[in-house]
C-alpha positions as CSV (number, residue, x, y, z in Angstrom):
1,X,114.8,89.9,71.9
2,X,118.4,90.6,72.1
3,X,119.2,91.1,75.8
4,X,122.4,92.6,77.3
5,X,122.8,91.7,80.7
6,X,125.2,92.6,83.1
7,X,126.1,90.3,85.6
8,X,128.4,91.7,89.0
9,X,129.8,88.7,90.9
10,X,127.7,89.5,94.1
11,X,128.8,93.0,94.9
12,X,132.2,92.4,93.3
13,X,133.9,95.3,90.8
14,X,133.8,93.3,88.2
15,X,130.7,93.9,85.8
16,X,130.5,91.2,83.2
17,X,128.5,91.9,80.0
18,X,126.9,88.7,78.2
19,X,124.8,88.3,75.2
20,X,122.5,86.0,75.4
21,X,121.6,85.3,71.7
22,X,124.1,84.2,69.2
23,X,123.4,85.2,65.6
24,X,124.9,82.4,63.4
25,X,124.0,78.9,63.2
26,X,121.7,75.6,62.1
27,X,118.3,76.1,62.9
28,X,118.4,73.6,65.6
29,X,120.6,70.7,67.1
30,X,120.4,67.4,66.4
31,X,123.7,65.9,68.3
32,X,124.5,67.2,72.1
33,X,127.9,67.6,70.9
34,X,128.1,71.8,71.2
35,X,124.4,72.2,70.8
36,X,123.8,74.8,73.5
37,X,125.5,77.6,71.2
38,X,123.4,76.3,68.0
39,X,120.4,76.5,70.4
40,X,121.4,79.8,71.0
41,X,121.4,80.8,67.1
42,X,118.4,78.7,66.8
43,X,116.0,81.7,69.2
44,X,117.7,84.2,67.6
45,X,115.7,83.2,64.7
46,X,112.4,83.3,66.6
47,X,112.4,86.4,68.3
48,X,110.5,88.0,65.9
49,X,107.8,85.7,65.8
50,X,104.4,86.1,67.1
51,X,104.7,82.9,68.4
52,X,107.8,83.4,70.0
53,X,107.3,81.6,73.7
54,X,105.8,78.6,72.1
55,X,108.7,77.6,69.4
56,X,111.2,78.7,72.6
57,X,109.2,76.0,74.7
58,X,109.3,73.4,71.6
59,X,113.2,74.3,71.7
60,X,113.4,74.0,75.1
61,X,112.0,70.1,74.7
62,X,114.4,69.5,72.2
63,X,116.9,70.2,74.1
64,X,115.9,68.5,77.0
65,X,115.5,64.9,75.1
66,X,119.1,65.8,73.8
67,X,120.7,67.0,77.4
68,X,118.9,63.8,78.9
69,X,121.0,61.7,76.3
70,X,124.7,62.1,78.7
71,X,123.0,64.5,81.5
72,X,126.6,64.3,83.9
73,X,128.7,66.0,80.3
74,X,129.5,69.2,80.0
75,X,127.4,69.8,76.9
76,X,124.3,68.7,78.8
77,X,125.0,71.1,81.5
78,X,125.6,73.9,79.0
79,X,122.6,73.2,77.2
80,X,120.5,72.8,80.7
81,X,121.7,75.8,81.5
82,X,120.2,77.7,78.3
83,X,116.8,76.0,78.7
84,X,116.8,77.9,82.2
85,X,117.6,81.1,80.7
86,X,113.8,81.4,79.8
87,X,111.7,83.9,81.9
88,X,108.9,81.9,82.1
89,X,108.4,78.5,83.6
90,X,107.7,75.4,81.0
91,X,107.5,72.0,82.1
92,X,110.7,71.3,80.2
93,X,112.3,73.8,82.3
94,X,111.2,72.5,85.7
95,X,112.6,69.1,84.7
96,X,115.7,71.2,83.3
97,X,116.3,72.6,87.0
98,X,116.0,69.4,88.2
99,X,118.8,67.5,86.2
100,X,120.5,70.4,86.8
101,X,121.0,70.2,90.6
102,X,120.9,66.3,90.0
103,X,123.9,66.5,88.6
104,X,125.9,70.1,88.2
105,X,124.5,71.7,91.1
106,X,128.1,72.3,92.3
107,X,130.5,71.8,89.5
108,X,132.2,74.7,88.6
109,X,130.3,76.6,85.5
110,X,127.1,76.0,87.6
111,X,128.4,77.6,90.9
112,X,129.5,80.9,88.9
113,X,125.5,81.4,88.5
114,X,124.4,80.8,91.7
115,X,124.6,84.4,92.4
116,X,123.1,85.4,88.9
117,X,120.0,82.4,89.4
118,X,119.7,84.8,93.2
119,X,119.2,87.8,91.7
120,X,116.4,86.9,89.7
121,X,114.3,84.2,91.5
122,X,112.2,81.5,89.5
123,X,109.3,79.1,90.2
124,X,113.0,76.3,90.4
125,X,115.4,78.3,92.2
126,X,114.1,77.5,95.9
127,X,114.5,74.0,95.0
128,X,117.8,74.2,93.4
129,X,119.2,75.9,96.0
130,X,117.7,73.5,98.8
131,X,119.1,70.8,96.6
132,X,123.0,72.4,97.1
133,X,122.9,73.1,100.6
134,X,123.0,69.4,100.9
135,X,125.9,68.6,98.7
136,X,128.9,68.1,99.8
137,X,130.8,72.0,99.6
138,X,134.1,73.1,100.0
139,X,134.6,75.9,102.3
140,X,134.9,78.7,99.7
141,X,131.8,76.9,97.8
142,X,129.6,77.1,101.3
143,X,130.3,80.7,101.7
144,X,129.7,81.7,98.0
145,X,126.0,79.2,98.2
146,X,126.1,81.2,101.7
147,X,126.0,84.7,99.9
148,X,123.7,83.7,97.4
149,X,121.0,82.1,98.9
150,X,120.7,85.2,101.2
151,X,120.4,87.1,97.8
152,X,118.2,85.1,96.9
153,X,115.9,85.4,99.8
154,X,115.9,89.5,99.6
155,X,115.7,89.1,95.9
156,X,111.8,87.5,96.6
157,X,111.4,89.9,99.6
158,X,112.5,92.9,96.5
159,X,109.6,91.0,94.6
160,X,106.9,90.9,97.2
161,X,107.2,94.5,97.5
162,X,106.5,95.0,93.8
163,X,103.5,92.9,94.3
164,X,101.9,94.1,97.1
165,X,102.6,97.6,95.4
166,X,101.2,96.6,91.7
167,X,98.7,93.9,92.2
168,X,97.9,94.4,88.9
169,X,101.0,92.6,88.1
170,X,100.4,89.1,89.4
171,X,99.5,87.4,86.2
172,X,102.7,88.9,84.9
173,X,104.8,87.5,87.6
174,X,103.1,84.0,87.5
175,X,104.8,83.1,84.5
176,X,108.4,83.1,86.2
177,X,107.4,82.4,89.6
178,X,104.1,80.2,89.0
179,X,101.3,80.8,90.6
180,X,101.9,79.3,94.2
181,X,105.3,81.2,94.7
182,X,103.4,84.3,93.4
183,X,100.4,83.8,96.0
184,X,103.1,83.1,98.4
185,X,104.9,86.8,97.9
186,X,101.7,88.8,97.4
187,X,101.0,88.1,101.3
188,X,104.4,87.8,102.8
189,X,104.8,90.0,106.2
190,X,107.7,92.0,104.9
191,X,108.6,93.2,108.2
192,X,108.7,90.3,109.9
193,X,110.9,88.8,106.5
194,X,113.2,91.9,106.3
195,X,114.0,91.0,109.9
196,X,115.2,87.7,108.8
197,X,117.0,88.1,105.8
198,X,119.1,90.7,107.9
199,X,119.8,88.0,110.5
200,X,120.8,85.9,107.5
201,X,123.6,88.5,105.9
202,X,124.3,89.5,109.5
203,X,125.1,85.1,110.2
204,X,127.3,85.8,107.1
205,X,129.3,88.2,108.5
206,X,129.9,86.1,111.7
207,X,130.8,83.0,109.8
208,X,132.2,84.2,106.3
209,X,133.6,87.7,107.6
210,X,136.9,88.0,105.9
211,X,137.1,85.4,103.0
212,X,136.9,86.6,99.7
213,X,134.5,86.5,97.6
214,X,135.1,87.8,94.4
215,X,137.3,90.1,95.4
216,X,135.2,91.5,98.4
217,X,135.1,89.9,101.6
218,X,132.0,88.4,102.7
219,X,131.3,90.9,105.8
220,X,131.4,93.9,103.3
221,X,129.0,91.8,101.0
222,X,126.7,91.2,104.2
223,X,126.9,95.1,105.1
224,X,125.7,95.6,101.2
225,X,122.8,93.7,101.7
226,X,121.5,94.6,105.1
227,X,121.7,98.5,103.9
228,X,119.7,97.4,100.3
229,X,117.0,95.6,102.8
230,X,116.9,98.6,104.8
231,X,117.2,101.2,102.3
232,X,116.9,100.7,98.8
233,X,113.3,98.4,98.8
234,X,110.5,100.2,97.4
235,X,108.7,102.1,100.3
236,X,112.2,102.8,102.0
237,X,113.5,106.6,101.9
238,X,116.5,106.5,100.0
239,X,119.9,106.9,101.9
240,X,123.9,107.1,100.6
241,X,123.4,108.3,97.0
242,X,126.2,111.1,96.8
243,X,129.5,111.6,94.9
244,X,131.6,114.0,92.6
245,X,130.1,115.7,89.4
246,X,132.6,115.9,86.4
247,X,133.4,119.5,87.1
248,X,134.5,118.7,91.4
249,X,130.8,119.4,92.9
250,X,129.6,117.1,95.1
251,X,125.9,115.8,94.1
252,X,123.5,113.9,96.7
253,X,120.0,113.5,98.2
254,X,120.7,116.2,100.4
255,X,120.8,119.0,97.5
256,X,117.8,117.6,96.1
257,X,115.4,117.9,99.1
258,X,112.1,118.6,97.9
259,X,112.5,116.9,94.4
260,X,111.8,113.8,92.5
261,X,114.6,112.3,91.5
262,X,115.4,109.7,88.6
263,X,118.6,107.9,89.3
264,X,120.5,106.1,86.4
265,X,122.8,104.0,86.5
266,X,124.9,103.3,83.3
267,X,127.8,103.6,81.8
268,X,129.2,104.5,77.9
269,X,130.0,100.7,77.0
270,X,126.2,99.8,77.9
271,X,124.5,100.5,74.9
272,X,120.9,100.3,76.5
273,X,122.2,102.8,78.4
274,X,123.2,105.4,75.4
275,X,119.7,104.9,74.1
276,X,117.6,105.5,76.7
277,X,119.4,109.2,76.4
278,X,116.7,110.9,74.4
279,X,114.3,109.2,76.2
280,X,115.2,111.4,79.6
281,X,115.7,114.3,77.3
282,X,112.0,114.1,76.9
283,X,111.2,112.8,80.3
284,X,113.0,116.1,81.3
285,X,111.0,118.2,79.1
286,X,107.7,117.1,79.9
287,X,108.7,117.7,83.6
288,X,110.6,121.2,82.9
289,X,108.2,123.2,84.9
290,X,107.8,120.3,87.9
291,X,110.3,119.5,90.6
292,X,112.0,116.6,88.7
293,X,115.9,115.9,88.8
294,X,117.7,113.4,87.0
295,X,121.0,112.0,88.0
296,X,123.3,109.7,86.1
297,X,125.4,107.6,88.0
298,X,128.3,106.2,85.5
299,X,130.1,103.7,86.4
300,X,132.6,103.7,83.9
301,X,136.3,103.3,85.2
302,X,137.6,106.4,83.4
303,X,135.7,109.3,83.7
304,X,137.1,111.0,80.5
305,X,134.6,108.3,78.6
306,X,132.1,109.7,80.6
307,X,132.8,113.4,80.2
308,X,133.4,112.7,76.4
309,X,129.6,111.6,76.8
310,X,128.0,114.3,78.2
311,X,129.9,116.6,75.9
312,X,128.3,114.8,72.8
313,X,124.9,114.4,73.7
314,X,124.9,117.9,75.5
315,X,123.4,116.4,78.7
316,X,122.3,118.7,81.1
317,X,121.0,117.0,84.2
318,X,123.1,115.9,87.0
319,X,126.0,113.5,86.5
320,X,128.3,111.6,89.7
321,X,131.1,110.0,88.3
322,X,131.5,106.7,90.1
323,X,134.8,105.3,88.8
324,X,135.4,103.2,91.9
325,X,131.9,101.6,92.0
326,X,131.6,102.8,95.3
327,X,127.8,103.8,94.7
328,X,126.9,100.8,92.0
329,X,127.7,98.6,94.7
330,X,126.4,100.2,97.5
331,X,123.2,100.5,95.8
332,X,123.5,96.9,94.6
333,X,123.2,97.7,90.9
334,X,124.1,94.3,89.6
335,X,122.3,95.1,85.5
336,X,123.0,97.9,83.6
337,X,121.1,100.2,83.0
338,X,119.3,100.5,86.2
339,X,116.3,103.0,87.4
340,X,115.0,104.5,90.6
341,X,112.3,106.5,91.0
342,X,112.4,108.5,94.4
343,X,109.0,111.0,95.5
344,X,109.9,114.3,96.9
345,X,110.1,112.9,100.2
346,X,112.9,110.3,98.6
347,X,110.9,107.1,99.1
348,X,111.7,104.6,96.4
349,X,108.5,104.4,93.9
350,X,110.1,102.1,91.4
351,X,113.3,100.3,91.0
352,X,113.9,98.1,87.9
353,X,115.6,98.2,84.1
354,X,112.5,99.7,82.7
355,X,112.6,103.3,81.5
356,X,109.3,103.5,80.6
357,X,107.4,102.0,83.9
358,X,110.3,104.3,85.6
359,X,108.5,107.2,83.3
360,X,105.1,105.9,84.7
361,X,106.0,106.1,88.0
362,X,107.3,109.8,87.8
363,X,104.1,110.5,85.9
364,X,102.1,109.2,88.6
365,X,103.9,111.5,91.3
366,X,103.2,114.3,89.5
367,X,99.1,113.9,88.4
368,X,96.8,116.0,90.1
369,X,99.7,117.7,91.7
370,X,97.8,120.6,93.2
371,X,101.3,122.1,94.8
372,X,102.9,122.2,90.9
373,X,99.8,123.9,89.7
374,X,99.7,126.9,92.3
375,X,103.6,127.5,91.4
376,X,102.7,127.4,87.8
377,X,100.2,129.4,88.6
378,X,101.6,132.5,90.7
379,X,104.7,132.2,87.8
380,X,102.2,132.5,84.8
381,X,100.8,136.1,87.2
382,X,103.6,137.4,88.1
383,X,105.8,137.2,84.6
384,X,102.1,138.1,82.2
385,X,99.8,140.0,84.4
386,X,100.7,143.5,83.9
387,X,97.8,145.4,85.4
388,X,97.3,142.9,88.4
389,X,93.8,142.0,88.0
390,X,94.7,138.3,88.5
391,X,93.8,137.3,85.1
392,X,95.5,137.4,81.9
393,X,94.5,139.1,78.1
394,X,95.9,138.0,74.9
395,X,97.5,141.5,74.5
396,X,99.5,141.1,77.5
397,X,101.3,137.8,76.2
398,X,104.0,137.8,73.6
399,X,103.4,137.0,70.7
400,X,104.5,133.2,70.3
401,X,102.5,132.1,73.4
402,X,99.2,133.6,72.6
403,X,98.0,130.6,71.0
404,X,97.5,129.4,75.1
405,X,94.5,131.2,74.6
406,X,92.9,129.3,72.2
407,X,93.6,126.4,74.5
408,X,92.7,127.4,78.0
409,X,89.7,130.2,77.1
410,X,87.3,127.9,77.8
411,X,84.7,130.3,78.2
412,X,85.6,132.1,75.0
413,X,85.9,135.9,76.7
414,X,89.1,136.4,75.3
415,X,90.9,136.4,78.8
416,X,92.3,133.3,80.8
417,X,90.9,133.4,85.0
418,X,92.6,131.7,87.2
419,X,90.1,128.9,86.8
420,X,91.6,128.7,83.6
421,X,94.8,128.5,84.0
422,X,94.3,125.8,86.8
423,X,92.5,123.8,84.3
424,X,95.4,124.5,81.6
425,X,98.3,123.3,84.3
426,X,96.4,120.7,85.5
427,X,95.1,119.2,82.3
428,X,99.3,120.0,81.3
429,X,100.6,118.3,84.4
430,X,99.0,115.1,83.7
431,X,99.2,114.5,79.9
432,X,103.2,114.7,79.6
433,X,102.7,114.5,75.9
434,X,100.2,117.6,76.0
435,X,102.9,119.5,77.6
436,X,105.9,118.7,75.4
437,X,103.3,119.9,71.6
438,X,102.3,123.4,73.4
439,X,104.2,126.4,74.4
440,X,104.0,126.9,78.3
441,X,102.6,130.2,79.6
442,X,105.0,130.4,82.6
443,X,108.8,131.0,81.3
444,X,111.4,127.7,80.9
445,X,113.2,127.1,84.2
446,X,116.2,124.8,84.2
């Protein structure tokens, strides 16, 4: 359960990277007096337990009974704020959110995770943010609440998408949103709420244009958001992803026309993001012989880190060097690592920090891919059919591959038809794994 997550002040260049488990400790508070950090060390104990959501929740009513002993100290809003680090929604964190904007909705610590509580919306965060709005702000307070509650609002437009696209995944998004919210998303008219969370960043721009916030100004934040809305929501057709390779070349969508593409963002401090590297080695494999590109947008500040990288793990697909954040921020990557999954007409299929439903989703543009198998196909004739009689005998392939005949002859004549090899690429196309364990008939194209 240990969980790196990077948090970008909005858009800002600054990319903060916070644990949120500490590994030494009691096993539980009894005094508020700096219990948020032993209830910290008190989960990391649990992760590993089957049980693991119910002793958080038991943890999380602790802590509540102990925050509600001084709830306007600092040690109450430090623990409140740990309760609401829970994906789900418990009763003790409803009530948690609810002291919370009671009494820290503005202070200082609370404020610098407005943005973060925006960027991942929970069954509480409507009301917490309602609850703000009618404080009493300072200027620079107004315009940061401003900023984020217009996050917030295309972070849940972001998740309606994901519904309406996975219905599956309701139940799964109940937990953190409850069931109402959820219900609420699954059937929101997403055009007629893209239009409005536009006029929202566009009112931002008007009214918040050139204070800074975080060391951007507001109307450049705005401009970031209206182009995510537009551009990077799943079902939009991917726009602005293009900057230098290591070597000088210039990488971007337009080179790739034609191809899926896998965009990562990470960079060499992320740790997630150096271990997810044999992971697209395979993904790369299983898709040698399909139209799949992989580009690795790192973010780090000097490009020698991420050279020294590539080097090491001898990574061979596409690499932009973003030192100046220009693309992180344009494409409003605010956690690191970060995935998009673009078809070959470019039209976002996933976004998310999951490698392996990113993996699904390139699987899913390539099954039954009836284009792949004919180039397969007319490759496998043209390199093994040496007397042109549009099939292929085991003489007539070397060696090491003739074991394909074993496992495409399905008729057992010792010769593979084109039937065949259709079946083989097809069959090869949509079982990844079958196509990384046997030796391809058509040669290995980089």
């Amino acid at each position: 359960m240990l969980r790196i997550q990077i948090i970008r002040w909005v858009l800002a260049a600054t990319v903060v990277c916070c644990s949120l488990r500490a590994m030494a400790g009691a096993d539980s508070p009894d005094t508020l007096d700096g219990a948020a950090p032993r209830f910290l060390a008190a989960e990391s104990k649990i992760h590993n337990r089957d049980d693991f959501w119910a002793a958080r929740q038991r943890l999380e009513a602790q802590a509540l009974r102990l925050a509600e002993q001084d709830l306007r100290s600092k040690d109450a809003e430090q623990v409140l704020h740990w309760i609401l680090m829970s994906p789900r929604t418990s009763e003790s964190v409803k009530l948690a959110a609810e002291r919370l904007a009671s009494f820290h909705a503005t202070s200082d610590a609370t404020a610098n995770l407005w943005v973060n509580f925006a960027m991942e919306p929970r069954e509480w965060t409507l009301a917490f943010f309602a609850s703000a709005a009618e404080r009493e702000l300072t200027t620079d307070q107004r315009a940061v609440l401003d900023v984020a509650q217009a996050i917030h609002r295309k972070s849940l437009l972001e998740l309606s998408d994901e519904l309406q696209a996975s219905p599956d995944l309701e139940d799964e998004y109940a937990l953190r949103l409850g069931q109402e919210l959820t219900s609420r998303l699954k059937h929101l008219a997403s055009a007629i709420e893209e239009s409005r969370v536009v006029a929202e960043f566009e009112r931002i721009a008007d009214r918040h244009g050139p204070r800074m916030i975080g060391g951007t100004s507001a109307r450049r934040l705005a401009e970031g958001g209206i182009f995510a809305v537009r551009h990077l929501r799943l079902g939009k057709i991917a726009e602005g992803l293009e900057g230098d390779a290591l070597d000088g070349r210039t990488i971007g969508l337009k080179s790739l026309r034609g191809q899926a593409v896998l965009v990562h963002f990470g960079a060499t401090w992320c740790m997630p993001c150096l271990a997810a590297i044999p992971t697209l080695k395979q993904l790369r494999a299983d898709h040698q012989h399909q139209e799949l590109a992989i580009v690795w947008v790192g973010v780090d500040r000097d490009r020698r880190d991420l050279d020294r990288i590539v080097q090491k793990h001898q990574i061979e697909w596409h690499v932009i060097a973003d030192s100046d954040e220009t693309l992180q921020k344009q494409w409003q990557v605010l956690s690191l690592p970060s995935y998009f999954v673009l078809d070959q007409d470019h039209v976002i299929r996933y976004r998310g920090g999951s490698l392996s439903r990113a993996a699904g989703a390139i699987g899913s543009l390539f099954a039954n891919d009836a284009g792949a198998v004919a180039k397969l196909l007319g490759i496998a004739l043209q390199t093994f059919d040496k007397n042109n009689d549009e099939r292929i005998e085991r003489d007539e392939l070397p060696a090491e591959k003739q074991a394909i005949i074993d496992l495409a002859d399905y008729n057992d004549d010792g010769v593979l038809s084109i039937d065949e090899l259709k079946g083989y690429f097809t069959k090869s196309l949509t079982s990844p794994a079958a196509t990384s364990r046997r030796a391809p008939v058509s040669p290995s194209r980089d």
